[in-house]
C-alpha positions in Angstrom: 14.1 -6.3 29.6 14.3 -2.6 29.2 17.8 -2.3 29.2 18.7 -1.8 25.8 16.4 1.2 25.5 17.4 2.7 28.6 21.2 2.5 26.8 19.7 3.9 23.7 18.3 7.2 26.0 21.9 7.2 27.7 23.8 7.3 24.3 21.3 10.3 23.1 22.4 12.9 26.6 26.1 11.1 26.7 26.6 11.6 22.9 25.3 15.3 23.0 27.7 16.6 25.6 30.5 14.8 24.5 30.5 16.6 21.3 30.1 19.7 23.0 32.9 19.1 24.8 35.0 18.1 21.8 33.6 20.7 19.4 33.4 23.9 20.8 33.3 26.4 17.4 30.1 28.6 16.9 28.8 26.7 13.7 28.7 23.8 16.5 26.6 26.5 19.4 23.9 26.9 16.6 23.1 23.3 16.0 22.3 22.6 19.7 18.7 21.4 20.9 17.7 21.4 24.5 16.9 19.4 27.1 13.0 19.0 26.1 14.3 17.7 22.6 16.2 15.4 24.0 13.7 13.9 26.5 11.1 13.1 23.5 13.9 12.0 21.0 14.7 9.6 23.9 11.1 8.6 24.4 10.2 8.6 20.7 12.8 5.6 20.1 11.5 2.2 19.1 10.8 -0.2 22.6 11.7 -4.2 22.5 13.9 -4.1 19.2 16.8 -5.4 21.5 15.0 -7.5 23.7 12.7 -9.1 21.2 15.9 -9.7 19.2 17.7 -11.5 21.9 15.2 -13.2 22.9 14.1 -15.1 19.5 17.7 -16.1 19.0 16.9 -18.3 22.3 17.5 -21.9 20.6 14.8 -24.2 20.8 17.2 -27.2 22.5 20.3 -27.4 23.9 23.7 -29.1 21.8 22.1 -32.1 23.9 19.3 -31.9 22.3 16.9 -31.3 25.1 14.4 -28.1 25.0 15.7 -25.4 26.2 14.4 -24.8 29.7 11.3 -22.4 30.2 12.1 -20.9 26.4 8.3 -20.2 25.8 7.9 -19.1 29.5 10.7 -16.6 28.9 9.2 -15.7 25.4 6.2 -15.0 27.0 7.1 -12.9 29.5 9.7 -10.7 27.0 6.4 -10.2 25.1 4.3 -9.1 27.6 6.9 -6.8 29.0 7.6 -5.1 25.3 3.9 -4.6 24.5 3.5 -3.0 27.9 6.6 -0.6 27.4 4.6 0.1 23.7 1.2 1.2 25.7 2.7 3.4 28.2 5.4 5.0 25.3 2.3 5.8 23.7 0.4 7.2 26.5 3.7 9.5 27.5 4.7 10.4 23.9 2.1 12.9 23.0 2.3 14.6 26.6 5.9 14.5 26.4 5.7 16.5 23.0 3.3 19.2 24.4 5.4 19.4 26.7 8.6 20.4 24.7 6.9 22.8 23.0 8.9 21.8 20.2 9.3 25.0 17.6 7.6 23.9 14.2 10.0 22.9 11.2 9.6 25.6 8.7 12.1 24.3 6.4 9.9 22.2 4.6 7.3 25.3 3.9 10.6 27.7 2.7 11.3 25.0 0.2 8.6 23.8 -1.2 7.8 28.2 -1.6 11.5 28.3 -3.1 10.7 25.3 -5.8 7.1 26.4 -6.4 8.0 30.1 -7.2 11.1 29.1 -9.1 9.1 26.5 -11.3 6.2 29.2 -12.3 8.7 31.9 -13.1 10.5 29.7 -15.5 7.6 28.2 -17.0 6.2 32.1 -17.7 9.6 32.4 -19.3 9.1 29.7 -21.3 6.1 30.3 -22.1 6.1 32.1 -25.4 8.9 29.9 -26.9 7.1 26.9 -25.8 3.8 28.4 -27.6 5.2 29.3 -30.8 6.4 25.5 -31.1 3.0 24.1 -30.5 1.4 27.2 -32.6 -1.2 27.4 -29.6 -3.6 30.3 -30.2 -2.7 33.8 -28.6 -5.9 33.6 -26.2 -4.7 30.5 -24.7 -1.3 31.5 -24.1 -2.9 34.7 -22.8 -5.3 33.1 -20.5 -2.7 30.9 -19.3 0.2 33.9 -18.5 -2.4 35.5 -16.6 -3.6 32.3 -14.4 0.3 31.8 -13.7 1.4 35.2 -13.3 -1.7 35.7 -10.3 -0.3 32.0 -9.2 3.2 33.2 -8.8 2.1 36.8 -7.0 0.1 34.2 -4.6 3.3 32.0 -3.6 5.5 35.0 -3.1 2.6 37.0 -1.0 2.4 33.7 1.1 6.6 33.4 1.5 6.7 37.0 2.2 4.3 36.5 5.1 1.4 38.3 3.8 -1.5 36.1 4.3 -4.2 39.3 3.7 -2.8 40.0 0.9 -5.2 40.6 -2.5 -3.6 38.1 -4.2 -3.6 35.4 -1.9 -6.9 35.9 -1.0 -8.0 35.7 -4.1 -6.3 32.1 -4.7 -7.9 31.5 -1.9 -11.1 32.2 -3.4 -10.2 30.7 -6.4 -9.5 27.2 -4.6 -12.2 27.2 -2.8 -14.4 27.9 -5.8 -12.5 24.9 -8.1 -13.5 22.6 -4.8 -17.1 23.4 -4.9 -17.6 23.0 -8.9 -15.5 19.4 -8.1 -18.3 18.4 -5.4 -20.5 19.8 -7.8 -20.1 17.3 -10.5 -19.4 14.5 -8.7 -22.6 14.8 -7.7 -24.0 14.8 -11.0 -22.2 12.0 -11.7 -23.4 9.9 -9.3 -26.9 11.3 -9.8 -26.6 10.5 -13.9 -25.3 6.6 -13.1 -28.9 5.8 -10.7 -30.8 7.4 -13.2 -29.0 4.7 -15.5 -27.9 7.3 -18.2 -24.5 6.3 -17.6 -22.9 2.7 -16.2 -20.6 2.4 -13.1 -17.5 1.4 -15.7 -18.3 5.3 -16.7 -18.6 6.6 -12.8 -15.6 5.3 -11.7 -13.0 6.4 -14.7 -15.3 10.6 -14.3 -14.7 10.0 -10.4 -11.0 9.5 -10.6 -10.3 12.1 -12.6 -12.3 14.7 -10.1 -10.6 12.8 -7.3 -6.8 13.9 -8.9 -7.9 17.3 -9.5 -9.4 17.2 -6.0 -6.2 16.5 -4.7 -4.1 18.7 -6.5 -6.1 21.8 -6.0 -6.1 20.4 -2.1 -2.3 20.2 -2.2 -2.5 23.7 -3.4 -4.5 24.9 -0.4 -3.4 23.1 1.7 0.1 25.4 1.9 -2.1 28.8 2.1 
């Protein structure tokens, strides 16, 4: 019943050396994962697809039309087979990962850095054209150039690696300040609605718009 999966895990250590035996240039050398890699990528894969496949496309009768011998029997046992494959895949899977020690992808981090400290310095760019179109008061655009330039000396602390630095702690604080005054107030909220100042209609529409500024400023520390 396993056998498609067991063809799946050959095709992922046949395929890897065959194109290292066909491609053999240094771009290829640099792209190669090892063994450990290749033992959870086998074990990661999706158990029964095949077999539950083939067996559902059983037909119900023969072109006699007489049921087709032990189909629920064979059903069954497919079943049973597949859902104990998916119990022990998911007792190996996590100790086959710790055991790979896979390296962690920090691709994902470099980017979003890359579009978050591209978007800020543009935006402070902008900034003064953007102002003198809306005719916004020179305190606000002020106030705002500052929050963004010690935003933008945050994110490039943070890419460079500098996780002590002044200005990333100070987001830090920041953050962590923002999250408290949030609790804060949803508090009060909740406090002003069951002393019956305010009606649940009210609650809800105050509570989910500290819930998206929750999760923003969470986004936002969560990449510190």
């Amino acid at each position: 019943m396993a056998a498609d999966e067991d063809v799946l895990t050959g095709v992922v250590y046949a395929s890897t050396y065959l194109v290292r035996g066909l491609d053999r240039s240094p771009r290829q050398r640099t792209l190669r994962v090892g063994h450990r890699t290749r033992v959870v990528s086998g074990l990661a894969g999706f158990r029964g697809a095949v077999s539950l496949a083939m067996v559902l496309s059983v037909p119900q009768t023969l072109d006699s039309g007489v049921p087709f011998p032990d189909r629920g029997f064979i059903v069954f046992v497919t079943s049973g087979v597949i859902l104990v494959t998916l119990v022990v895949q998911g007792l190996l899977l996590p100790v086959a990962v710790r055991w790979a020690k896979l390296p962690p992808d920090t691709s994902v981090d470099a980017e979003h850095d890359l579009a978050e400290t591209t978007a800020i310095e543009e935006a402070v760019e902008a900034m003064p054209e953007l102002a003198a179109g809306l005719r916004s008061e020179p305190r606000i655009v002020e106030w705002l150039r500052q929050e963004y330039e010690a935003h933008l000396a945050s994110v490039r602390a943070r890419s460079a690696g500098v996780r002590d630095d002044p200005a990333v702690l100070q987001h830090r604080d920041y953050l962590a300040l923002r999250l408290a005054l949030i609790a804060h107030k949803r508090a009060t909220v909740v406090r002003l609605r069951d002393e019956r100042r305010i009606d649940d209609t009210v609650l809800r529409r105050l509570q989910a718009a500290l819930d998206g500024e929750e999760v923003r400023l969470s986004g936002g520390a969560a990449v510190e």
